[in-house]
C-alpha positions in Angstrom: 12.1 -30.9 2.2 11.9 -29.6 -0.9 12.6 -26.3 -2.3 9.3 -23.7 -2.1 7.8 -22.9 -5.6 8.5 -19.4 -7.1 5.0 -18.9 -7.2 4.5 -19.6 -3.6 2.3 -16.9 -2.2 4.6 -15.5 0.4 7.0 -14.7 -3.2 3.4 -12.8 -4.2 3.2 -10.6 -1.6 6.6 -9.4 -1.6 6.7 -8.5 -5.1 3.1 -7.1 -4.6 4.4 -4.8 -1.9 7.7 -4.2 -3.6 6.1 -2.8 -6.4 3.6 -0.5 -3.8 6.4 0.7 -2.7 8.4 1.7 -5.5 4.8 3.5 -7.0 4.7 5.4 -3.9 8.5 6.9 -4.3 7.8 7.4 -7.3 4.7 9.7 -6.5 6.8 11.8 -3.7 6.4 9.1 -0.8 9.1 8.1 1.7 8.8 4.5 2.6 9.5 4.5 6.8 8.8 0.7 7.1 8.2 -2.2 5.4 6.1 -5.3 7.4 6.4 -3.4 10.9 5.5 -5.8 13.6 4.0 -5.6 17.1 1.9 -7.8 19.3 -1.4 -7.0 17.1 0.0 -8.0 14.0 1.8 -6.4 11.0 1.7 -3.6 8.8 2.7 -4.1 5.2 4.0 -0.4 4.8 4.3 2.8 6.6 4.7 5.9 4.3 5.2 9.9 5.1 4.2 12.4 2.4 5.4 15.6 3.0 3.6 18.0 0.5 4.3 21.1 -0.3 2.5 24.3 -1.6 3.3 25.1 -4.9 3.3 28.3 -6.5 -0.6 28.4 -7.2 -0.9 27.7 -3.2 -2.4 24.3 -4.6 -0.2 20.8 -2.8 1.0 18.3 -5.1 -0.9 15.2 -4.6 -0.5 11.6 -5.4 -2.5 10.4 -8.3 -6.1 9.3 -7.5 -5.4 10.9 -3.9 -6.5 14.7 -3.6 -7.3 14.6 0.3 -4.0 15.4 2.2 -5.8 18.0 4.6 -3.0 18.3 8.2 -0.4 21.1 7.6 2.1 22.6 9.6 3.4 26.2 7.7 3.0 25.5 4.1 4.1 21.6 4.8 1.1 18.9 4.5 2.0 15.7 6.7 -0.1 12.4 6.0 1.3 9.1 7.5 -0.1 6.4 5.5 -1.0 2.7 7.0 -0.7 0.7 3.6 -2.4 -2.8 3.6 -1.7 -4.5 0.4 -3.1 -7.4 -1.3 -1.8 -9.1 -3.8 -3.7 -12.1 -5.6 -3.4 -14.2 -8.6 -6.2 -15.3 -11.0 -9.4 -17.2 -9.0 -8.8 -15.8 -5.8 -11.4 -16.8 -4.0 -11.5 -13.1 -1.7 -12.3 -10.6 -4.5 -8.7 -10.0 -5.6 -8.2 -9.4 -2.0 -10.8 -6.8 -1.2 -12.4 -9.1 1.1 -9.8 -10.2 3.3 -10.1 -6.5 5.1 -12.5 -7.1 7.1 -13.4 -5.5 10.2 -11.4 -7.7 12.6 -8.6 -7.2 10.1 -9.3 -3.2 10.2 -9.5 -3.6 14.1 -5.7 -5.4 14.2 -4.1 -2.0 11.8 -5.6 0.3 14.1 -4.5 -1.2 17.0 -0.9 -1.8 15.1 -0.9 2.1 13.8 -2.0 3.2 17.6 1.4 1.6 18.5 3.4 2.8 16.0 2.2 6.0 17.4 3.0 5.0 20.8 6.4 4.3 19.6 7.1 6.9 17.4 5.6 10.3 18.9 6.6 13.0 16.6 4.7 11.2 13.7 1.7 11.5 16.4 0.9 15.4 14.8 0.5 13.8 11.1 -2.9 13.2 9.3 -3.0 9.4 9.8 -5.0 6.8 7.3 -5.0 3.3 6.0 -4.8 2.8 2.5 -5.2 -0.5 0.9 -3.3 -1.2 -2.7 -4.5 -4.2 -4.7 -1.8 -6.0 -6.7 -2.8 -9.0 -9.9 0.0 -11.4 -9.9 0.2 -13.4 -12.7 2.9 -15.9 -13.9 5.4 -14.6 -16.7 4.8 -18.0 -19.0 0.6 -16.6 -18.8 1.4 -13.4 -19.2 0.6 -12.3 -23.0 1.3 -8.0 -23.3 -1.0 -7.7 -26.4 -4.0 -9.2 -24.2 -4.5 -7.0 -21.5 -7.7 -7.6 -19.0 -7.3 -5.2 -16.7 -6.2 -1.4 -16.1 -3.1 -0.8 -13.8 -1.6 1.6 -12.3 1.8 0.2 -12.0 3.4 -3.0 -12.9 6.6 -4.8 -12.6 8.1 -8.1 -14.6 10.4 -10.7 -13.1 11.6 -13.2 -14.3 8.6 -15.5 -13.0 6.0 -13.0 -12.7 4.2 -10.0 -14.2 2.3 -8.1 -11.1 0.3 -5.0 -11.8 -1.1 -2.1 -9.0 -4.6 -2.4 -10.2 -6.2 -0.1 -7.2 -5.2 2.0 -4.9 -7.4 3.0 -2.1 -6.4 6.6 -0.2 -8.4 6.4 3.3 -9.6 2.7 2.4 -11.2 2.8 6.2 -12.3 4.9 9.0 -9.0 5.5 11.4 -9.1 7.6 14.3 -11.9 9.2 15.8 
């Protein structure tokens, strides 16, 4: 059998969720998991923000993301579900966008409710699913002085350049 491709997709979505990841602690996120499993299927990553008031009473948010709203004291608690999606040029799904649909939302919630289950004292936090869309592209295609998209974030490797083109606070409706 031969070796698998760098480029292979599984690779993709590593890096795409390793660089997620690394923008989130770098916005004042702790990562708790990364691909937590249960029977309904996985989630990619499970993050805690723990804001805090600053001196004008205003909380320090994550950038694009003003709507951390549960509080205990002066403490804001959000527990983020994070689908990401990372996708190379031609995807055939909308750079990922439309592989969320609403038997994929179904399998999160059901995934988050056990997390829930399973971890009780996170049960008090303001719980969403967010959804970060990654643009993988291959290092040898990559040119810096002709960039076609905006990004958030990005990473290089040795075989790939991946940027955080969108990230989506509250992507879609949770809890009732």
């Amino acid at each position: 059998m031969p070796n698998p491709s760098p480029s292979n997709y599984p690779d993709i979505g590593t890096l795409g969720e390793d660089l997620v990841s690394q923008w989130l602690e770098s916005c004042g996120w702790k990562i708790l998991h990364r691909r937590w499993r249960c029977r309904w299927g996985e989630i990619d990553i499970i993050a805690e923000y723990l804001g805090t008031e600053g001196k004008e009473g205003k909380e320090r948010a994550t950038p694009r993301e003003n709507d951390i709203s549960a509080s205990a004291g002066n403490r804001h608690l959000t527990l983020a579900f994070i689908e990401v999606k990372t996708r190379s040029a031609g995807s055939w799904d909308t750079g990922g966008r439309d592989a969320i649909t609403t038997r994929k939302q179904e399998k999160l919630v059901r995934a988050a409710q056990m997390y829930l289950a399973k971890y009780p004292e996170k049960s008090d936090f303001n719980c969403r699913f967010d959804v970060a869309i990654a643009f993988a592209q291959k290092a040898s295609e990559y040119n810096n002085t002709n960039k076609n998209f905006e990004n958030i974030a990005s990473v290089s490797t040795p075989h790939h350049f991946l940027m955080l083109q969108e990230y989506i606070p509250g992507a879609f409706d949770s809890f009732d």
